[in-house]
mmCIF file as gemmi writes it, N, C-alpha and C atoms, coordinates in Angstrom:
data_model
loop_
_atom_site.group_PDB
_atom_site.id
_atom_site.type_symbol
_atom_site.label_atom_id
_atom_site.label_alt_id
_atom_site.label_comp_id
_atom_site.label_asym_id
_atom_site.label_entity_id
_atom_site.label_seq_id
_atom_site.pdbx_PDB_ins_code
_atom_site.Cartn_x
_atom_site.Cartn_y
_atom_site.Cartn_z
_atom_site.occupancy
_atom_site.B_iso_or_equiv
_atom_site.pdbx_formal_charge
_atom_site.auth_seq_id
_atom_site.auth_asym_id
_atom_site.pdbx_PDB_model_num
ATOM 1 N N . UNK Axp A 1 ? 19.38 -29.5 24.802 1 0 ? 1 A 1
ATOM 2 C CA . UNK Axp A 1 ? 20.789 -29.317 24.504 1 0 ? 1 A 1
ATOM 3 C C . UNK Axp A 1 ? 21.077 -29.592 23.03 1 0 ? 1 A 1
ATOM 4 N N . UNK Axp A 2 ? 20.398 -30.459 22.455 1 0 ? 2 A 1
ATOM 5 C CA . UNK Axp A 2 ? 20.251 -30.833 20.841 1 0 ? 2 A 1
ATOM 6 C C . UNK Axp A 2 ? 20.01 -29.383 20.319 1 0 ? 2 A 1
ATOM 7 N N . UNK Axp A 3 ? 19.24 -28.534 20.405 1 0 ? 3 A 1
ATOM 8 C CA . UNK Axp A 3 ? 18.738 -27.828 19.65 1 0 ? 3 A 1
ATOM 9 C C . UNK Axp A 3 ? 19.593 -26.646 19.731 1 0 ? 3 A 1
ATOM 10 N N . UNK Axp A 4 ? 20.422 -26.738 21.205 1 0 ? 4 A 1
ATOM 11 C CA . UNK Axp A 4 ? 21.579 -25.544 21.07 1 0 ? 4 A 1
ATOM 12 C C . UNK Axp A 4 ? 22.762 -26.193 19.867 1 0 ? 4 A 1
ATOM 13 N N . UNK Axp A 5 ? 22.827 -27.318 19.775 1 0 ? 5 A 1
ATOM 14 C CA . UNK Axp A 5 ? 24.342 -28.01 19.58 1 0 ? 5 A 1
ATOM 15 C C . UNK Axp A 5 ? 23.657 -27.768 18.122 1 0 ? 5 A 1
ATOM 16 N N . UNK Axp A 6 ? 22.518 -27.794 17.396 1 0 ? 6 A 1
ATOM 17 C CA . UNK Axp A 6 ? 21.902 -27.998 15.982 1 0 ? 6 A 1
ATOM 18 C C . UNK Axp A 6 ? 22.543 -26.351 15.434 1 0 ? 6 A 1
ATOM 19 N N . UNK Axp A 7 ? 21.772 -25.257 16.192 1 0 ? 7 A 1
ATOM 20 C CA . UNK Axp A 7 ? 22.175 -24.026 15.683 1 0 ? 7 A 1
ATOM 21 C C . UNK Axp A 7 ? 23.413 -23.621 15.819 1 0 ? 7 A 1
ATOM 22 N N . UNK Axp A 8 ? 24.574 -24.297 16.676 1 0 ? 8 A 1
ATOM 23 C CA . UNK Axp A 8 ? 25.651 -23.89 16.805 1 0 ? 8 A 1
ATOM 24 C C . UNK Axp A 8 ? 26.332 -24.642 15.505 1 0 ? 8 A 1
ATOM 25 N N . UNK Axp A 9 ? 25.917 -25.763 15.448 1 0 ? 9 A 1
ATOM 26 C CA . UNK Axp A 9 ? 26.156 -26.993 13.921 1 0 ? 9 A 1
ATOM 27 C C . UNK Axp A 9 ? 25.889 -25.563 12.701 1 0 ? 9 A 1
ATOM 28 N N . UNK Axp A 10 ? 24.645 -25.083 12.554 1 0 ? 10 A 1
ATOM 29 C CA . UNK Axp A 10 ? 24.3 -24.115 10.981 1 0 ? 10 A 1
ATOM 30 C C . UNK Axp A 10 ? 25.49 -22.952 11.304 1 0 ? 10 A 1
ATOM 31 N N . UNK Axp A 11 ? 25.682 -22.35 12.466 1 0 ? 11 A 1
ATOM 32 C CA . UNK Axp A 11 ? 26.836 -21.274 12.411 1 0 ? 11 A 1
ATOM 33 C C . UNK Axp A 11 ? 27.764 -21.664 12.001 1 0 ? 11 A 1
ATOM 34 N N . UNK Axp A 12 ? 28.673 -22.44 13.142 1 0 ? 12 A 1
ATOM 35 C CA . UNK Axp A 12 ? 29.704 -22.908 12.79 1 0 ? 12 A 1
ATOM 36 C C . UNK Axp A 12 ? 29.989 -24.194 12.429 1 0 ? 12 A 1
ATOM 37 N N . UNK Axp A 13 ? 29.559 -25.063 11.822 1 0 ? 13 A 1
ATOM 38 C CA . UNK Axp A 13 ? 29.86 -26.892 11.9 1 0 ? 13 A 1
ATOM 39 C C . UNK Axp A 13 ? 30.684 -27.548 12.052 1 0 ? 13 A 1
ATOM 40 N N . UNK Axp A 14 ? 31.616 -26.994 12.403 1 0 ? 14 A 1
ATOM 41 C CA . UNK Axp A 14 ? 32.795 -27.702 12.995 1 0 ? 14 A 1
ATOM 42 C C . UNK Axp A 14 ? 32.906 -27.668 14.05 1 0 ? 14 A 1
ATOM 43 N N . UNK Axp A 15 ? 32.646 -26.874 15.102 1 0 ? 15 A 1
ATOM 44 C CA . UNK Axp A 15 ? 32.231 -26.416 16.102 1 0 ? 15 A 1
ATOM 45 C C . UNK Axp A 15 ? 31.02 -27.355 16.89 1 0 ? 15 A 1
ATOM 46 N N . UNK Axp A 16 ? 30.003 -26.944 15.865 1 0 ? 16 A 1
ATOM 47 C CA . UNK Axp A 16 ? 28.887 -28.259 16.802 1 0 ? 16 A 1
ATOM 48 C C . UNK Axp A 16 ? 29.357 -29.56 16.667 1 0 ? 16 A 1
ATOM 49 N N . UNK Axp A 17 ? 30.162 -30.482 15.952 1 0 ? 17 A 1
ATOM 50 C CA . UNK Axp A 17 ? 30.404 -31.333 15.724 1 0 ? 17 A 1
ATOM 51 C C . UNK Axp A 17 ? 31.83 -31.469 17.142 1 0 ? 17 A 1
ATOM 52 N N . UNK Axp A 18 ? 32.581 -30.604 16.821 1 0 ? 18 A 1
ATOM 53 C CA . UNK Axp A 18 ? 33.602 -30.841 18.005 1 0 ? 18 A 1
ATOM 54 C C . UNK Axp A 18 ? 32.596 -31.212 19.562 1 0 ? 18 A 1
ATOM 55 N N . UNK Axp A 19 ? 31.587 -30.044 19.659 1 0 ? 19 A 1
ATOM 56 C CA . UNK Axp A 19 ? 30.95 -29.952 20.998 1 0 ? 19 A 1
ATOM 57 C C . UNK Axp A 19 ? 30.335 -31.701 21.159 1 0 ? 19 A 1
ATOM 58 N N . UNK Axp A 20 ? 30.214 -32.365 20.134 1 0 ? 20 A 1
ATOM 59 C CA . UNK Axp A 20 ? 29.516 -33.585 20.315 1 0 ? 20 A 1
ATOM 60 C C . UNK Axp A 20 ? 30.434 -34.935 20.736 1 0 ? 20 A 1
ATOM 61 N N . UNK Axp A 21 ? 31.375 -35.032 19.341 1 0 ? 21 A 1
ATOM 62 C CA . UNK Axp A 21 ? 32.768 -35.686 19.305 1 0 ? 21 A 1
ATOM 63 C C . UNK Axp A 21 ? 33.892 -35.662 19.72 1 0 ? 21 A 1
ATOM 64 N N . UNK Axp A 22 ? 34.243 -34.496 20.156 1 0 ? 22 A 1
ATOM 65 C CA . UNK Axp A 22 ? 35.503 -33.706 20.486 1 0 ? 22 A 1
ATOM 66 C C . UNK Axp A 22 ? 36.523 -33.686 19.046 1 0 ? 22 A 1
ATOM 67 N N . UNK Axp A 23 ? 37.908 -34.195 19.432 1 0 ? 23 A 1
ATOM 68 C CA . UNK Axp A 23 ? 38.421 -34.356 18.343 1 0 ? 23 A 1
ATOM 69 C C . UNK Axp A 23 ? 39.045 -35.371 17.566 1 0 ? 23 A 1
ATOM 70 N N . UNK Axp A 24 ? 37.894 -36.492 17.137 1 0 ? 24 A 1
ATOM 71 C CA . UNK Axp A 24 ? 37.633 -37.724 16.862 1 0 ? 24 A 1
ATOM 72 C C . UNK Axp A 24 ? 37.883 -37.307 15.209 1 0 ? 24 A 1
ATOM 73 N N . UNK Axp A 25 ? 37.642 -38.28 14.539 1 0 ? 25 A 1
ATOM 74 C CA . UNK Axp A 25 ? 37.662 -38.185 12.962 1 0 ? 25 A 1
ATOM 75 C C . UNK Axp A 25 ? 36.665 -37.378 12.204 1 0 ? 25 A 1
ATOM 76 N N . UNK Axp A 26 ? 35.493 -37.35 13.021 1 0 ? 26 A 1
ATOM 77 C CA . UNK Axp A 26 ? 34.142 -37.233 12.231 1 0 ? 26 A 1
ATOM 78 C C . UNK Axp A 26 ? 34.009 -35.035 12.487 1 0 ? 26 A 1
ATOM 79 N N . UNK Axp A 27 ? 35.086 -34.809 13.595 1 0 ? 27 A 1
ATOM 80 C CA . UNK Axp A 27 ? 35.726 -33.354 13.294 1 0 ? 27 A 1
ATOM 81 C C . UNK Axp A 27 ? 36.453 -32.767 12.407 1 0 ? 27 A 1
ATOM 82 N N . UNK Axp A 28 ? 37.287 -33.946 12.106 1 0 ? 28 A 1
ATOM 83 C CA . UNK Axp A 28 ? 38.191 -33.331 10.512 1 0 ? 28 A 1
ATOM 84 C C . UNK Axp A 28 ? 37.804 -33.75 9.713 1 0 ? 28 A 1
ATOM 85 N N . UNK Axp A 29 ? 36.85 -34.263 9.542 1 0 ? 29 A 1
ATOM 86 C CA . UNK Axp A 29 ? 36.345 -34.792 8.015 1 0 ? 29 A 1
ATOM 87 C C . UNK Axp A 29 ? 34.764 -33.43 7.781 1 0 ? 29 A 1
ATOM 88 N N . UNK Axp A 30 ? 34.485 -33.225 8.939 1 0 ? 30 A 1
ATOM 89 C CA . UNK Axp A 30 ? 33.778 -31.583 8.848 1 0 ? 30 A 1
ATOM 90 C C . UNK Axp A 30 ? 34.684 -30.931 8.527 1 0 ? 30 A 1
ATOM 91 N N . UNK Axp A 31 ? 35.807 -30.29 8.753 1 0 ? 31 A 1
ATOM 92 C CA . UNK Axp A 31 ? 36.63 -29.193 8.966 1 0 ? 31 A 1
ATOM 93 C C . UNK Axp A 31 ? 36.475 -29.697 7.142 1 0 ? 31 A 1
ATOM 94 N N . UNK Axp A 32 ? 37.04 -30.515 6.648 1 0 ? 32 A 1
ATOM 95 C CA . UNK Axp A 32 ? 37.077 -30.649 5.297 1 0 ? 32 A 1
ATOM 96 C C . UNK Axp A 32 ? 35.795 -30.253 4.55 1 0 ? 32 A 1
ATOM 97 N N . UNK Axp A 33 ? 34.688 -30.816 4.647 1 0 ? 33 A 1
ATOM 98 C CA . UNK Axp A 33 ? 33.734 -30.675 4.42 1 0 ? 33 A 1
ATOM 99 C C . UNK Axp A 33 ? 32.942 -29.067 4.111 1 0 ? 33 A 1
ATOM 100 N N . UNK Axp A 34 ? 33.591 -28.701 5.338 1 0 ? 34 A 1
ATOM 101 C CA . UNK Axp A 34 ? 33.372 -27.206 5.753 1 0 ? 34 A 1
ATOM 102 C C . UNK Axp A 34 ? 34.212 -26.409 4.732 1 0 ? 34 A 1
ATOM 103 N N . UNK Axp A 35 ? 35.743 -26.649 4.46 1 0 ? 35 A 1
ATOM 104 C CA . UNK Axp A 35 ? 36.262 -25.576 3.539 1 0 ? 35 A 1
ATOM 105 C C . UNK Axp A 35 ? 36.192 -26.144 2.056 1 0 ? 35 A 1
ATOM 106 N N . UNK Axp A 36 ? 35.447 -27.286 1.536 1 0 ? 36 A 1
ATOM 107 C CA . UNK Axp A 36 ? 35.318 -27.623 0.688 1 0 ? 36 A 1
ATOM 108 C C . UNK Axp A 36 ? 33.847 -26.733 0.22 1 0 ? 36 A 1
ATOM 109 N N . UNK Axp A 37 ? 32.64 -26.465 0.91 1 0 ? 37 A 1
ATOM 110 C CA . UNK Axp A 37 ? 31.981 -25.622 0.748 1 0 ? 37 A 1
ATOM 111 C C . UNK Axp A 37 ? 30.573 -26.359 2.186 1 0 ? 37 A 1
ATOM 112 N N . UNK Axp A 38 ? 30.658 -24.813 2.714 1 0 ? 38 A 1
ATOM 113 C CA . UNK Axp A 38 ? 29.513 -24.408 4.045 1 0 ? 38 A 1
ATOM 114 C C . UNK Axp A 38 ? 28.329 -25.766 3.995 1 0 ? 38 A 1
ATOM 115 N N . UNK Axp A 39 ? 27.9 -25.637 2.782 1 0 ? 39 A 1
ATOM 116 C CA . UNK Axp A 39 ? 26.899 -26.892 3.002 1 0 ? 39 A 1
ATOM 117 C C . UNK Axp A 39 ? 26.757 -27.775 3.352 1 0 ? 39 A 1
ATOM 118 N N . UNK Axp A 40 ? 27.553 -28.737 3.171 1 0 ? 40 A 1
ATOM 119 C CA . UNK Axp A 40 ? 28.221 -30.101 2.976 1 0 ? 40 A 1
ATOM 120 C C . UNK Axp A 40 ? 28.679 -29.833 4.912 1 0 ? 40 A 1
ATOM 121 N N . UNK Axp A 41 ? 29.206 -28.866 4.831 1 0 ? 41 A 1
ATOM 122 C CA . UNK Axp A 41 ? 29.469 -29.38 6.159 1 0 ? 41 A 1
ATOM 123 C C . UNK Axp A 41 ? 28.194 -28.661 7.407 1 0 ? 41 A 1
ATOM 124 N N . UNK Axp A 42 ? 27.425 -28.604 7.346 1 0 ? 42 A 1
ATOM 125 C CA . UNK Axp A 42 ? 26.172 -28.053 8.103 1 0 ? 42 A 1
ATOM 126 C C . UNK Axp A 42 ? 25.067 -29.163 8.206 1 0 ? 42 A 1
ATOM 127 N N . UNK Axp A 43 ? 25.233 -30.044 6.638 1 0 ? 43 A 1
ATOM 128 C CA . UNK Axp A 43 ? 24.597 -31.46 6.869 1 0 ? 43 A 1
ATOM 129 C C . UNK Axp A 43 ? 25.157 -32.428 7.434 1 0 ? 43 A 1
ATOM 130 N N . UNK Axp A 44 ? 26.31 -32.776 7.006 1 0 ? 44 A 1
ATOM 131 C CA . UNK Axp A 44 ? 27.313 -33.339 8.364 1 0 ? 44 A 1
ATOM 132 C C . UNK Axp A 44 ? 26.987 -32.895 9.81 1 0 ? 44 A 1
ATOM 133 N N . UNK Axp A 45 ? 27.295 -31.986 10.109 1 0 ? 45 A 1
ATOM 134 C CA . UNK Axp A 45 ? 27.674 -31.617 11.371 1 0 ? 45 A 1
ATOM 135 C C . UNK Axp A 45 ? 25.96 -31.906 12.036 1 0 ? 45 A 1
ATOM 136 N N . UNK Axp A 46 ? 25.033 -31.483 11.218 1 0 ? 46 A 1
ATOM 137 C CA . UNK Axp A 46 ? 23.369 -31.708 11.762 1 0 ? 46 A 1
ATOM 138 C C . UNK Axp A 46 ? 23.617 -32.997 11.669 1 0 ? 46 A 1
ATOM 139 N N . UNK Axp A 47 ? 23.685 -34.253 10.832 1 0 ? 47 A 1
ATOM 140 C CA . UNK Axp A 47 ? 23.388 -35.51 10.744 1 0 ? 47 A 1
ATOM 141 C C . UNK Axp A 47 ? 24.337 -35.901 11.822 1 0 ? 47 A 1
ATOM 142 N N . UNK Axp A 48 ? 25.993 -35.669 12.269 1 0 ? 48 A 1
ATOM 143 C CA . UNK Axp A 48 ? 25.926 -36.187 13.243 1 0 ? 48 A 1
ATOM 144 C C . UNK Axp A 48 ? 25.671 -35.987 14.754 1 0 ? 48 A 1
ATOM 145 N N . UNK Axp A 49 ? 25.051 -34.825 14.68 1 0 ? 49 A 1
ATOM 146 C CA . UNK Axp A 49 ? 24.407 -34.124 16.139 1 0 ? 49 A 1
ATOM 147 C C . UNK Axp A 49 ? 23.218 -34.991 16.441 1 0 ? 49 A 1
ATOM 148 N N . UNK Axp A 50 ? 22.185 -35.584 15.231 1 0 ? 50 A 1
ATOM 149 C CA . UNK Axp A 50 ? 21.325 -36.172 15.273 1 0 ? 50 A 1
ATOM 150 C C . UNK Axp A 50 ? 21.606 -37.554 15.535 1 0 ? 50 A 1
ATOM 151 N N . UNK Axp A 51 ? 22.775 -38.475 14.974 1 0 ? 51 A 1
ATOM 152 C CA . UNK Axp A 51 ? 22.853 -39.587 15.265 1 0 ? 51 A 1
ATOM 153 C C . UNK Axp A 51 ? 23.01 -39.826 16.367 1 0 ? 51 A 1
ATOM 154 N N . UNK Axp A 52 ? 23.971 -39.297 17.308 1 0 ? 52 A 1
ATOM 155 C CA . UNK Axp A 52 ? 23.718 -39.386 18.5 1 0 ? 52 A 1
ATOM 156 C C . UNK Axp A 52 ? 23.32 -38.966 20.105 1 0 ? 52 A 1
């Protein structure tokens, strides 16, 4: 299930991050992350798919 929630994290990262957190803090601070620029939020969204 990690490895679906990882590639859904590189598509969309706000998205894999919701699927993990729902809509906790660590979703809008992706969503930021994300329109601040794609990267930033794809390592987010992987690092916290991985933490827990």
């Amino acid at each position: 299930m990690d490895l679906l929630r990882i590639l859904v994290a590189i598509l969309l990262p706000p998205l894999g991050v919701f699927l993990q957190v729902g809509f906790k803090g660590a979703f809008w601070l992706n969503i930021l992350l994300t329109l601040l620029g794609y990267i930033p939020g794809i390592v987010h969204a992987v690092w916290i798919i991985a933490k827990r």
